[in-house]
C-alpha positions in Angstrom: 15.6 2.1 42.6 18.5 -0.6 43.4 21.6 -0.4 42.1 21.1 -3.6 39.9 18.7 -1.2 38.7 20.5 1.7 37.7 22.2 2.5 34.3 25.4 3.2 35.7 24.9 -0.5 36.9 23.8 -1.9 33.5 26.3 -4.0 31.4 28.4 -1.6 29.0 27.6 -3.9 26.4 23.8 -3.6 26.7 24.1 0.5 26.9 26.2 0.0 23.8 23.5 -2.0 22.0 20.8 0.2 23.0 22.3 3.1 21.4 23.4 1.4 18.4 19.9 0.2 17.4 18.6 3.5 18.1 21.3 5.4 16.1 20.5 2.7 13.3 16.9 3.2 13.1 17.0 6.7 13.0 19.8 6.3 10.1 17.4 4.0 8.4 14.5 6.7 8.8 16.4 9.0 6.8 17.8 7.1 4.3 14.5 6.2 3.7 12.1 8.9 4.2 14.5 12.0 3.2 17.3 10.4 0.9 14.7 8.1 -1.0 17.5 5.8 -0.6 17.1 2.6 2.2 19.8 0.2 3.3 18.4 -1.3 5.8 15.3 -3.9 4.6 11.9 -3.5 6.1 12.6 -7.2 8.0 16.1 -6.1 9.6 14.0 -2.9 10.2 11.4 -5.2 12.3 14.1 -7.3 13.8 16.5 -4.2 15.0 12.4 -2.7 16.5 11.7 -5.3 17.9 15.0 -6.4 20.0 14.9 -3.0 21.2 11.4 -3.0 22.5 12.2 -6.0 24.3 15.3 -4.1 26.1 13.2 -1.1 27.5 10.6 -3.6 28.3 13.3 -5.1 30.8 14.9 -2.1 31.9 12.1 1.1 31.4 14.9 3.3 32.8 16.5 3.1 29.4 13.8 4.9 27.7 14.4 7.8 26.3 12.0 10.8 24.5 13.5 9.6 21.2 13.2 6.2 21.4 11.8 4.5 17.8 10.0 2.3 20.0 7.9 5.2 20.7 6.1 5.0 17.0 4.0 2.2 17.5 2.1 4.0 20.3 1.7 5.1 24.0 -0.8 4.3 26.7 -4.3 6.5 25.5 -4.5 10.2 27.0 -7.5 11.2 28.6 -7.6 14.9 26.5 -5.6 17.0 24.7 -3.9 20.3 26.8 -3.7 23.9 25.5 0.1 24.9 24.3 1.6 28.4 22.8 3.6 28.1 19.8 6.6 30.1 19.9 5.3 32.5 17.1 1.4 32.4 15.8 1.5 30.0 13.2 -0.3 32.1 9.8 -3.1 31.7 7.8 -2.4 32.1 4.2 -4.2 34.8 1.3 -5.6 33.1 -1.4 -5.1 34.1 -5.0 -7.4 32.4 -7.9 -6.1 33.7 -11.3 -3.2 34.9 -12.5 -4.4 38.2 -12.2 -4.7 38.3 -8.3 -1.1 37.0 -8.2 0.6 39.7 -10.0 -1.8 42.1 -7.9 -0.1 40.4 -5.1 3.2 41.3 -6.6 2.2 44.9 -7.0 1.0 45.7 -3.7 4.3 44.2 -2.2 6.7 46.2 -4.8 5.0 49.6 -3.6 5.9 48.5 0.5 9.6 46.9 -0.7 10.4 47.6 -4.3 12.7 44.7 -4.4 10.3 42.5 -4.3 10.2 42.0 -8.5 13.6 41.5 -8.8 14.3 39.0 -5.3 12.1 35.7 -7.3 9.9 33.2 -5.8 10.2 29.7 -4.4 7.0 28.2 -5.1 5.6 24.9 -3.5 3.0 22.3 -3.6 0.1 22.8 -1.6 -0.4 20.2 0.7 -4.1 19.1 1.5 -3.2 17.8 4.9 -3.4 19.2 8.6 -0.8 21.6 9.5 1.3 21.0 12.9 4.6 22.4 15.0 6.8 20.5 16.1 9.1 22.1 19.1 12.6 20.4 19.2 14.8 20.5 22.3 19.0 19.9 21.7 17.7 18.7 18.7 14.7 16.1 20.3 11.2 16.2 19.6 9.9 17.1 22.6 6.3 18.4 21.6 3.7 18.2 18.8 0.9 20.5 18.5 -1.4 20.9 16.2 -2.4 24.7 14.7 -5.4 25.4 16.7 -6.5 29.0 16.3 -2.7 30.1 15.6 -1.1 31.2 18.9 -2.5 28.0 20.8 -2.6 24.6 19.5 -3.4 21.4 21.5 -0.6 19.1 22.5 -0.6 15.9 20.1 3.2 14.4 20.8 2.2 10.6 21.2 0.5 10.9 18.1 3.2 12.7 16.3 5.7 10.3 17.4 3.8 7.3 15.2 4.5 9.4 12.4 7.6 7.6 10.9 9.5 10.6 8.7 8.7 12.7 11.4 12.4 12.5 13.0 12.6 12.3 17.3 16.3 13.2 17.3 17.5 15.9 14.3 20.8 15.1 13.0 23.4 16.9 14.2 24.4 19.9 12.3 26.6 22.5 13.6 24.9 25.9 14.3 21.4 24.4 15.5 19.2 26.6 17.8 18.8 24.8 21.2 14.8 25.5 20.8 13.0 25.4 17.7 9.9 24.4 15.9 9.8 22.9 12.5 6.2 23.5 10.9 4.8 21.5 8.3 2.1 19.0 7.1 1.0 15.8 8.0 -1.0 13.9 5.0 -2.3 10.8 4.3 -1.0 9.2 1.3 -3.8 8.3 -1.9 -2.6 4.9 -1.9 -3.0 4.3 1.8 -5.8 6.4 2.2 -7.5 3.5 -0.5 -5.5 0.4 1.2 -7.1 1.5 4.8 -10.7 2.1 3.3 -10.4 -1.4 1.7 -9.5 -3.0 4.8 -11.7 -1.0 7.4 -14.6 -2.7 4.2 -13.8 -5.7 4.4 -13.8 -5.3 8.6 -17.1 -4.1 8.1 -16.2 -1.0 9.2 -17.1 2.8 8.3 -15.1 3.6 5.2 -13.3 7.6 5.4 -14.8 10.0 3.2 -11.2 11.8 2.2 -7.7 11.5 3.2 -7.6 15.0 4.4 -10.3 14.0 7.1 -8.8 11.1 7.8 -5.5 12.1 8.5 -7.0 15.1 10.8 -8.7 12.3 12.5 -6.0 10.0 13.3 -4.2 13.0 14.8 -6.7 14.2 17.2 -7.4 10.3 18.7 -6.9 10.1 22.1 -5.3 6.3 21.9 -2.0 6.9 20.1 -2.1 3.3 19.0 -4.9 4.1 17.0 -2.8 6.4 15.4 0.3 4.7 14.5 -2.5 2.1 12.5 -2.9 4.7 10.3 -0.3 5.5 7.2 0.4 9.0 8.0 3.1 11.2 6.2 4.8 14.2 6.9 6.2 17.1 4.9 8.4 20.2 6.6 8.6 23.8 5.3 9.4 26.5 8.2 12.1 26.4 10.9 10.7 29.0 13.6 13.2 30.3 16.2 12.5 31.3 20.2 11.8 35.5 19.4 12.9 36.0 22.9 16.7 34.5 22.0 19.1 35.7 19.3 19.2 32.7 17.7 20.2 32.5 14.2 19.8 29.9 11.5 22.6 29.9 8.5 19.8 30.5 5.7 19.0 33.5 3.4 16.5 32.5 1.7 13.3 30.0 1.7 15.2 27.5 -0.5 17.9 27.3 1.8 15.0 26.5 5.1 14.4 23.5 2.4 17.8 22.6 2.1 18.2 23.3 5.6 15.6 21.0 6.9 16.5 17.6 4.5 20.3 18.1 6.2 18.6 18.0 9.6 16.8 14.8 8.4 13.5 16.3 8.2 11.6 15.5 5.0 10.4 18.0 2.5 8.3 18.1 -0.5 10.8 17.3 -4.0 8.2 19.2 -6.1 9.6 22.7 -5.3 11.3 25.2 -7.7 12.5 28.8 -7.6 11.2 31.0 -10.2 12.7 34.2 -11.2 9.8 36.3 -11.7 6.4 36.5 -11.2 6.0 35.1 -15.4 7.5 31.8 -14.0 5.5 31.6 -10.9 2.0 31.6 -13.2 3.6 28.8 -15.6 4.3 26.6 -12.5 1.0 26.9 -11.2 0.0 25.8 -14.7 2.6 22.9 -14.6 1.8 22.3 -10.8 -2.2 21.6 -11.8 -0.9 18.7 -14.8 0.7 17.0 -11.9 -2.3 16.5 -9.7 -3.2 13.2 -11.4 0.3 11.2 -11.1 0.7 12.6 -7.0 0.5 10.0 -4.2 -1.0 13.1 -2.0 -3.8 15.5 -2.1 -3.0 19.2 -3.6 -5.1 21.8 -3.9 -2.7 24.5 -5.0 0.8 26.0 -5.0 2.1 28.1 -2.0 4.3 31.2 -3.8 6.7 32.8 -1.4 9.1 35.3 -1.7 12.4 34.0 -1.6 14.6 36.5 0.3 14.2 35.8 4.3 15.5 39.6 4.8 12.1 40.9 3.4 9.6 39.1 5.0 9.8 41.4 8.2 9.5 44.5 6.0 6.6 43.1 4.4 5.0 42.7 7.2 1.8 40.6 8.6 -1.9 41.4 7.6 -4.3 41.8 10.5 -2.0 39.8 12.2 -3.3 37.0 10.3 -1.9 36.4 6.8 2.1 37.0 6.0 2.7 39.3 2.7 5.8 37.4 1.8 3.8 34.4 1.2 0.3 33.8 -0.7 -1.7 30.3 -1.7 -2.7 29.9 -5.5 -5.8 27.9 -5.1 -7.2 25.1 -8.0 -10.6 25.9 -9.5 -11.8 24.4 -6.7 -13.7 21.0 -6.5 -17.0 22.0 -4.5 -20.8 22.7 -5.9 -24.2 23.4 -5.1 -26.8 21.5 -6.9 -30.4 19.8 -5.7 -30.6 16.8 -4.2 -33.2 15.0 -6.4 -33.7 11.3 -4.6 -31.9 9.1 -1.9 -31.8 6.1 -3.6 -31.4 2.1 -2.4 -29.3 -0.7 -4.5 -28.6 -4.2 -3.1 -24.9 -5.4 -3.0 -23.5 -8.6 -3.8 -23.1 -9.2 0.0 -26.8 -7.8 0.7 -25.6 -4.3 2.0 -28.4 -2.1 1.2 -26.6 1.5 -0.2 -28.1 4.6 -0.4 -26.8 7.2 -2.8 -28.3 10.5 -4.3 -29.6 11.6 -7.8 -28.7 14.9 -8.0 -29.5 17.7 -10.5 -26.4 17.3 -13.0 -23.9 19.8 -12.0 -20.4 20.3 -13.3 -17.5 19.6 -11.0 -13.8 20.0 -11.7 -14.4 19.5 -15.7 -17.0 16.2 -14.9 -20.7 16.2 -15.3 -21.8 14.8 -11.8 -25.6 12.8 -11.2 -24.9 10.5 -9.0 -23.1 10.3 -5.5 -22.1 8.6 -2.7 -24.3 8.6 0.6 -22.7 5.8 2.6 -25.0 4.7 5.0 -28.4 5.3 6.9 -26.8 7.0 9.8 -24.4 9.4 7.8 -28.2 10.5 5.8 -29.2 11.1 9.8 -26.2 12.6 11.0 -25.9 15.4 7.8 -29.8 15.8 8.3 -30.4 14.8 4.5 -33.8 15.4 2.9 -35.1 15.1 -0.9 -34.9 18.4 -2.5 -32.5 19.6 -0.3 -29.6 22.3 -1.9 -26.3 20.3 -1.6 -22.8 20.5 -1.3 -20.9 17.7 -3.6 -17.5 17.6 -3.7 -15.2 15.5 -5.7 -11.9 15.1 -5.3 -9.1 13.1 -7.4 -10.2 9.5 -7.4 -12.6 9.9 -4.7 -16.1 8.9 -5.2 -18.4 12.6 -5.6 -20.0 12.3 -2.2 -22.9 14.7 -0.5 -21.3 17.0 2.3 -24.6 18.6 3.6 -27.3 20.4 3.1 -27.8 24.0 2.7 -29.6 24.9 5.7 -30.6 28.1 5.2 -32.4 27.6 1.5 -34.7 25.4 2.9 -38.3 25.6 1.1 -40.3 23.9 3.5 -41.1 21.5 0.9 -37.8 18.9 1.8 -38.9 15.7 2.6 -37.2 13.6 5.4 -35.5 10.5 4.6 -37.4 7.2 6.4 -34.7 3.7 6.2 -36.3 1.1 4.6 -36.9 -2.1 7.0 -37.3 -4.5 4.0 -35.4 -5.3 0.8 -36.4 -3.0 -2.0 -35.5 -5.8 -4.3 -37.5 -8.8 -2.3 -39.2 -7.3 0.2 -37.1 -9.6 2.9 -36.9 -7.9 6.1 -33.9 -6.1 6.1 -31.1 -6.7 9.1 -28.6 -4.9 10.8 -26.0 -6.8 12.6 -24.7 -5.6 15.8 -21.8 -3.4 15.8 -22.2 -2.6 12.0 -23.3 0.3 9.8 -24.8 -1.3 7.3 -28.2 -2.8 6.8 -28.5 -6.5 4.9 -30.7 -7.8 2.7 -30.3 -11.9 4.3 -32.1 -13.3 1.4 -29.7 -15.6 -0.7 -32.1 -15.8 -3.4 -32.3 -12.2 -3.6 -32.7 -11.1 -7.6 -30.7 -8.0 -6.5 -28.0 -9.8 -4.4 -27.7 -12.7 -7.4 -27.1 -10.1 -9.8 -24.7 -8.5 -8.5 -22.9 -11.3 -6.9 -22.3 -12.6 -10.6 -20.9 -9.3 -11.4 -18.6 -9.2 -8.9 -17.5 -12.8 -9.5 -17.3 -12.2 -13.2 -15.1 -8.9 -12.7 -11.6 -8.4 -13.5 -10.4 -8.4 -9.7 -12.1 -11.8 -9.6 -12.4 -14.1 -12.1 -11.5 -12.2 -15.0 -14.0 -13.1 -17.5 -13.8 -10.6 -20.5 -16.7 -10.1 -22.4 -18.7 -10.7 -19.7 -20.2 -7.6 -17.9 -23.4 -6.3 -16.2 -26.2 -6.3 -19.4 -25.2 -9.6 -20.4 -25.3 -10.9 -16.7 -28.5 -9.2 -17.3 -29.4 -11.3 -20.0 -28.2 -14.6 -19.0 -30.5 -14.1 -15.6 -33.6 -12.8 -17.9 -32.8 -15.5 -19.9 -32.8 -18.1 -17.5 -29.7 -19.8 -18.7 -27.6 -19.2 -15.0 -29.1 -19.0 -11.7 -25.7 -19.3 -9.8 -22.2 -18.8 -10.9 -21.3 -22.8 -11.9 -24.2 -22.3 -14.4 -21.4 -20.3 -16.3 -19.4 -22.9 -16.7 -22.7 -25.0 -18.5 -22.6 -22.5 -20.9 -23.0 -23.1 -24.7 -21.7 -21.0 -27.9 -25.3 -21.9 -29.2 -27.5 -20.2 -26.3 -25.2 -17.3 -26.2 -25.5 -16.8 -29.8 -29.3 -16.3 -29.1 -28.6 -13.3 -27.3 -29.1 -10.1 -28.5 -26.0 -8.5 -29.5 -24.5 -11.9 -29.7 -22.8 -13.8 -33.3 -21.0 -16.9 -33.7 -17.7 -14.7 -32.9 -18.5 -13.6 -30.0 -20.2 -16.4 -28.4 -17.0 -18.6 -29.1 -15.1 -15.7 -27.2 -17.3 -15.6 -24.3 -17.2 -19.6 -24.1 -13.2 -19.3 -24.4 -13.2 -16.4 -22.0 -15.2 -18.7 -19.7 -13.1 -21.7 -20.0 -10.1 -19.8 -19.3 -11.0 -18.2 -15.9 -11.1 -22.0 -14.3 -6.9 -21.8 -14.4 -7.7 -18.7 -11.9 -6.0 -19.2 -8.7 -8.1 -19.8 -5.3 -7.6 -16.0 -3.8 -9.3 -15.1 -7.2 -12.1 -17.4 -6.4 -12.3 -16.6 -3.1 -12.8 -13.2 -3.5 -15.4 -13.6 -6.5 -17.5 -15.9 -4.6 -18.8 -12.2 -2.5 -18.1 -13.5 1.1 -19.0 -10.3 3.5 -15.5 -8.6 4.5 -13.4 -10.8 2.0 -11.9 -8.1 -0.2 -9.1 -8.7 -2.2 -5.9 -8.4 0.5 -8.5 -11.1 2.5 -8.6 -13.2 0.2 -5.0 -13.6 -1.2 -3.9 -13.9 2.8 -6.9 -16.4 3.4 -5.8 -18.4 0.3 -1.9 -18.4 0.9 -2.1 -19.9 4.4 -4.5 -22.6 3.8 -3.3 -23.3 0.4 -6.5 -25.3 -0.7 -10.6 -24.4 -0.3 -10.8 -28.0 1.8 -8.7 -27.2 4.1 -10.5 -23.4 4.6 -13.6 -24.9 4.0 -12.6 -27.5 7.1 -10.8 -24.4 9.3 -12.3 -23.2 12.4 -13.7 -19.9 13.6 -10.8 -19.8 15.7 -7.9 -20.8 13.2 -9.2 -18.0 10.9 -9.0 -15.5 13.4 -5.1 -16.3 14.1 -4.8 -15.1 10.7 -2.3 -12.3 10.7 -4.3 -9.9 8.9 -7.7 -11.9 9.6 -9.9 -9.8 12.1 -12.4 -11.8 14.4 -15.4 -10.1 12.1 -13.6 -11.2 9.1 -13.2 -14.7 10.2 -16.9 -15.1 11.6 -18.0 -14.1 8.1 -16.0 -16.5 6.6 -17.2 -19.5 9.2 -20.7 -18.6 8.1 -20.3 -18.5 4.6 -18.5 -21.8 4.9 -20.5 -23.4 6.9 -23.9 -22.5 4.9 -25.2 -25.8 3.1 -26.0 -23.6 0.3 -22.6 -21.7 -0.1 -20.9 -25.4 0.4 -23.1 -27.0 -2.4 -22.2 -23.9 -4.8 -18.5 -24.6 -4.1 -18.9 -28.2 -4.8 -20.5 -27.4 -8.4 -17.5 -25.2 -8.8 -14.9 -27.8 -8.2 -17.4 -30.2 -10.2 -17.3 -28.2 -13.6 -13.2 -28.1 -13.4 -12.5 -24.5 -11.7 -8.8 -24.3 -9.5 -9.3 -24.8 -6.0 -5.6 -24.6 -4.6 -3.2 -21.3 -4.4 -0.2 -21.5 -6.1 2.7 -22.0 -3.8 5.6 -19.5 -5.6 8.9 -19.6 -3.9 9.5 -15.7 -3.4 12.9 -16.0 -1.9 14.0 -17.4 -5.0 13.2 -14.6 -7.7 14.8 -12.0 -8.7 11.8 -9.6 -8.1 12.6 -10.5 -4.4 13.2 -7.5 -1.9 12.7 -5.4 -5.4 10.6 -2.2 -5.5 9.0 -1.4 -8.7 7.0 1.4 -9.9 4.3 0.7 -13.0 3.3 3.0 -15.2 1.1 3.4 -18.4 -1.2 1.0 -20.7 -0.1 -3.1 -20.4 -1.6 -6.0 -21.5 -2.0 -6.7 -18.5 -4.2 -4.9 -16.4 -2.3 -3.1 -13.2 -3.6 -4.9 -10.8 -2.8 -8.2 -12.2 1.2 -6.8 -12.3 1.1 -5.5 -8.9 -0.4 -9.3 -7.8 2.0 -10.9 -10.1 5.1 -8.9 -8.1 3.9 -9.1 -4.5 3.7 -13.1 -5.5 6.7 -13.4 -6.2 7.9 -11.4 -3.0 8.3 -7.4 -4.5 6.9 -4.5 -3.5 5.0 -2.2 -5.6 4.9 1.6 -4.8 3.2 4.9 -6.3 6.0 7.2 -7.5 10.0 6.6 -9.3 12.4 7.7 -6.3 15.8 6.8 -5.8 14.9 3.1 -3.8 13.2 2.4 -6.7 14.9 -0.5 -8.5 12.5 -0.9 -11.8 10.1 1.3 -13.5 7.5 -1.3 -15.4 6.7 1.0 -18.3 3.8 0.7 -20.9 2.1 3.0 -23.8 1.5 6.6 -22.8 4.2 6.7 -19.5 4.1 10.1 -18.7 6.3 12.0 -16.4 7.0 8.8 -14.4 9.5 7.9 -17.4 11.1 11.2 -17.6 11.7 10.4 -13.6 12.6 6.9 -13.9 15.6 8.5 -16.8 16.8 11.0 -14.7 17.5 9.2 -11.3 18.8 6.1 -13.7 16.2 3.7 -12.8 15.7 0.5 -15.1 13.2 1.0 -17.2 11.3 -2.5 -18.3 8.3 -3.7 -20.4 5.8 -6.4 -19.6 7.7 -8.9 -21.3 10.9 -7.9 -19.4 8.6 -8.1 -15.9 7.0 -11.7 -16.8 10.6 -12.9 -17.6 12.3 -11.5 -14.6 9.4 -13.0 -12.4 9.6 -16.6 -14.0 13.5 -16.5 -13.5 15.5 -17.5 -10.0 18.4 -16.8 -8.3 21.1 -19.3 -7.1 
C-alpha cells in the first residue's frame, strides 16, 4: 500500500468525518431503538449512511468491524462454520398451569430455601430464533446462532443487518473485555404482513409465520438478502469468559436488563418483578390479555429467579435446563384433526388456490374448517393426501394453515392429491408462468375470475362501496344486470329494488354508495381494477408518480420498472394489463360513466402531520386503513405501539391499553375530528 494510501496519510478532516458519522449513527440507533426516543430523522439518517458509504468505498482501509455501513449487507458466504459459545446456551422447562409453577417453586425451596422469599422477574416470551452475540472491547465481533447449545453456526454478516443489534456497545465503565449478550431476534407482526404483501404482489411465495421467516432470513447465505428483511432484536443475558474473573456490576436479573439498555442493547419493556410466586401466576394471566395489542409473536412468559447468587446453587438439569429459570407456555395453538378435501377457488387475478376442509376442530378458543394450503408445490412438498390426520396451527392473525400430515396414522385409504390442468370454474386450460408458484386461470371471461374481480373492486381497500358485498355481487351477476365493473355505475334504484333482500331504502343507499366511490382517488382504482402483483403499496406508488391513468396507461415496460418500489414482474404485469384491448376498453367505460382517473397531488411538506408518528387505536368512522392512507398522504408515519417517539395517539371507542400508554408517557391523545383537521391544516 502507498503512502497516499495510508490513514496516517489521509486528511485529518476526513478521519474526523468518518468518525463523526459513525459516532452519530450509532447515537441515532440508540436513541431510537433503546430510548424510544430519535433525533435524528430517517432522511438525515439516509444522508449521514450514505456519505459514509461513499468514503469507505474510496478508501476501504477505513473500514472498520463496526462500521453502520455494514447493515445493508456483505458479499454472500459460501456456508456457515461451526463456533463454541463461551457457556452452553440452555433450553428452558416448561410449565402449563399454575400448578406446575408453584411445583417449580417447591422443588427449588427444598435445594435453596430462599428461593420463596428472593421474587421473580418475569418476561415475555419471545417467539423468535435465539442467538449470541460475542463482543470484543465492546465490538461485535461474532453472531452465532444456538445450534445444539455448545456449538452454534457463525451468522455475523447477517446479524450485522439487524439495526438495534448495536456493533460498538456504549462505553460503560467496568465492561468485560469478552462477552456475549444472548437474546432474540423476531420479526415484527406488522412487517412480517408488509413483506408478505409485497413478496404477493411480486408474485412471490408468501411466509407461512414470522417465526419462520425470521429463522430464515438469518440462516441465508447472501447477507443482502437479509438486511431486506425487517428483523428485530431483543437482549436478556450478558454471559462472561468462565476461564477469566470477570465480573459484571449486577445482582440480580433486573439489573442484567438495566445493564444491557445502558450498554445500548435493547430489551423487552414488558418485564416486571414479582414478589412471590402469587404475582408470578397473575402476570402470566395479564401477560396472555396482551397477546392481541403486541407487534411480536409470544407464546409465553419466562419466570426467573431474581437473585444472580442463586442460580449456581440451583444448579443445571441434565445439563440441559437451568432451575433458576422456567417458560410458562400459552394453551398452545396446535391440533390434530382430518383433512376432509383439498379444495380449488379462482381469484380475481385467475390464481387457482387450494385450501383444505377439515373436520371442525377447536383451536385457541376458535372453531376451525377451513385452512390455508398455499400452492400446488407446498401440497407436494408436505406430501398432503385427503383423509390425511393433520396438524393446523393458528396463530394471532395468521391465516389457520396445514403443517403436515401425521405420518404414522396412515390408513391406507388417503388419497393423493393430482393438480388440476384446467379451470374448475371454465374448464380453460390452466397456466403456470415461468418463475411463479402459482397456476392461472387466463380466461377473462371466467365466471369465477369476474366474480371475484367485482369483489375485490367493490371492497373497502378499493373502491369502497358499502352495501355492496359478495351475495349481492352474486345477485347482480345472476341477475344479469353487470357483466363488468362500469355496469355498476348503470345501475338503477328500480332493478336493485327487485332483488331479494332489497326495498326502496336500501336500493337508494346502494345507488348513493355507488355514486360516491367515483370521487375515489386513482391508487383506489388502480388497485380495484385486480391487476396481477398490484397490491395496495403498488398501486398508491404507481398512482403518485404518474399522477393520471393516461399517462400509466401510455408508460413503458421500462419506465414502470424504474419505479422505486416497482419490480420488473410488477411492471410486466402492469404492461400487459394495460396493453390488453379489453382491459383498455373497461378503463375507458370507467372514465365514460364519471369515475376519478387522476391521484391527488397533497403537498406533504406542508402539513402538520409531516415528519409526525402517530399510533391509532380503537373503533373510527373511518376505517383504519383509510387513516393510516390519510397520514402517509400527507407525509406521517404510522406505527403499531405508543412509545416515547410517538407524537399522537389517534384514539377511538373501546382504546384499550394503548390509551393508558399514550397517558402515561404524555403523548397527545386525538380523535378523528382532531386527525382530519390537523391533516387539512399547513404550516408556514
Amino acid at each position: 500500500m502507498s503512502d497516499a494510501a495510508t490513514p496516517d496519510a489521509l486528511s485529518p478532516t476526513l478521519l474526523q468525518r468518518v468518525e463523526e458519522l459513525r459516532r452519530r449513527l450509532h447515537e441515532a440507533n440508540y436513541e431510537y431503538y433503546v430510548l424510544d426516543s430519535p433525533t435524528l430523522s430517517d432522511a438525515d439518517w439516509d444522508r449521514m449512511l450514505r456519505e459514509l458509504k461513499e468514503i469507505e468505498a474510496a478508501h476501504p482501509e477505513l473500514m472498520t468491524p463496526d462500521s453502520p455501513t455494514l447493515r445493508v449487507g456483505a458479499e454472500p458466504a459460501t456456508q456457515f462454520r461451526k463456533v463454541q459459545h463461551l457457556a452452553p446456551m440452555y433450553s428452558l422447562d416448561n410449565a402449563f398451569s399454575a400448578d406446575e409453577l408453584t411445583a417449580w417453586e417447591e422443588r427449588n425451596a427444598r435445594i435453596a430455601s430462599e428461593v420463596r422469599d428472593a421474587g421473580y422477574v418475569t418476561e415475555l416470551k419471545i417467539d423468535g430464533t435465539a442467538v449470541a452475540l460475542r463482543y470484543e472491547d465492546g465490538v461485535l465481533v461474532r453472531g452465532a446462532t444456538r445450534g445444539n447449545g455448545a456449538i452454534g453456526e457463525e451468522i455475523t454478516k447477517n446479524i450485522r443487518t439487524i439495526r438495534d443489534i448495536p456493533l460498538r456497545l456504549r462505553e460503560t465503565k467496568g465492561m468485560p473485555d469478552v462477552l456475549e449478550i444472548r437474546g432474540e431476534v423476531y420479526m415484527p407482526l406488522s412487517g412480517f404482513r408488509e413483506m408478505n404483501e409485497r413478496r404477493e404482489e411480486a408474485g412471490e411465495p408468501v411466509f407461512a409465520n414470522p417465526r419462520n421467516a425470521a429463522a430464515g432470513a438469518l440462516r441465508q447465505l447472501d447477507p443482502r438478502l437479509t438486511a431486506q428483511r425487517p428483523l428485530r432484536f431483543f437482549g436478556f443475558q450478558i454471559q462472561l469468559d468462565p476461564d477469566r474473573n470477570d465480573r459484571l456490576p449486577a445482582q440480580t436479573q433486573q439489573d442484567i436488563l438495566a445493564l444491557l439498555q445502558e450498554w445500548g442493547v435493547p430489551v423487552n419493556p414488558n418485564r416486571t418483578m414479582c414478589g412471590t410466586m402469587l404475582a408470578v401466576i397473575e402476570y402470566t394471566k395479564h401477560a396472555e390479555t396482551q397477546r392481541e395489542g403486541l407487534d411480536y409473536g409470544i407464546d409465553g412468559v419466562v419466570v426467573k429467579v431474581a437473585p444472580l447468587e442463586l442460580w449456581p446453587e440451583l444448579g443445571v438439569v441434565g445439563g440441559r435446563e437451568p432451575r433458576y429459570s422456567i417458560a410458562y407456555k400459552f394453551p398452545p395453538d396446535l391440533a390434530v384433526t382430518r383433512l376432509l378435501a383439498i379444495e380449488l377457488n379462482v381469484g380475481r387475478t385467475g390464481s387457482i388456490n387450494p385450501y383444505a376442509r377439515l373436520e371442525p376442530v377447536e383451536i385457541g378458543g376458535a372453531m376451525v374448517k377451513l385452512a390455508t394450503l398455499h400452492n400446488f408445490d407446498d401440497i407436494a412438498r408436505k406430501d398432503l393426501r385427503t383423509g390425511d390426520m393433520v396438524v393446523v396451527k393458528r396463530a394471532g392473525e395468521v391465516i389457520p394453515q396445514v403443517v403436515g400430515p401425521v405420518v404414522e396414522r396412515r390408513t391406507g385409504a388417503e388419497r393423493e392429491f393430482v393438480p388440476p390442468t384446467r379451470c374448475p370454474s371454465c374448464d380453460t386450460e390452466i397456466e403456470r408462468p415461468a418463475g411463479e408458484v402459482m397456476a392461472y386461470c387466463p380466461n377473462s371471461a371466467c365466471p369465477a375470475r369476474i366474480y371475484w374481480g367485482l369483489v375485490h373492486f367493490v371492497s373497502q381497500d378499493a373502491m369502497d362501496i358499502r352495501g355492496l358485498g359478495e351475495r349481492t355481487v352474486a345477485q347482480l351477476l345472476e341477475a344479469d344486470l353487470v357483466r363488468d365493473h362500469a355496469d355498476l355505475y348503470g345501475l338503477t334504484e328500480a332493478q336493485l329494488a327487485g332483488l331479494d333482500g332489497f326495498g326502496t331504502v336500501s336500493a337508494r343507499n346502494l345507488v348513493q354508495s355507488i355514486a360516491t366511490s367515483r370521487e375515489q382517488p386513482l391508487s383506489r382504482l388502480l388497485f380495484g381494477l385486480g391487476i396481477r402483483h398490484v397490491g395496495t403499496h403498488a398501486a398508491q406508488v404507481l398512482a403518485r408518480e404518474f399522477g393520471t391513468m393516461a399517462a400509466l396507461m401510455d408508460a413503458e415496460v421500462a419506465s414502470l420498472a424504474a419505479v422505486h418500489g416497482i419490480g420488473g414482474t410488477t411492471a410486466e404485469a402492469v404492461g400487459a394489463f394495460m396493453a390488453d384491448p379489453h382491459n383498455r376498453a373497461l378503463v375507458e367505460r370507467l372514465a365514460a360513466a364519471g369515475l376519478n382517473m387522476d391521484e391527488p397531488v397533497e403537498r406533504a411538506e406542508h402539513s402538520t402531520l409531516a415528519g409526525r408518528t402517530f399510533v391509532v387505536t380503537g373503533t373510527h368512522g373511518m376505517s383504519r386503513k383509510e387513516i393510516t392512507s390519510l397520514i402517509e398522504r400527507h407525509g406521517g408515519r404510522v406505527t403499531g405501539g405508543v412509545s416515547r417517539s410517538t407524537d399522537y395517539l389517534v384514539a377511538g371507542e373501546s382504546p384499550g391499553s394503548k390509551l393508558d400508554r399514550a397517558r402515561e408517557l404524555g403523548v397527545r391523545i386525538i380523535d378523528e375530528q382532531e386527525l382530519l383537521a390537523l391533516a387539512a391544516s399547513e404550516v408556514n
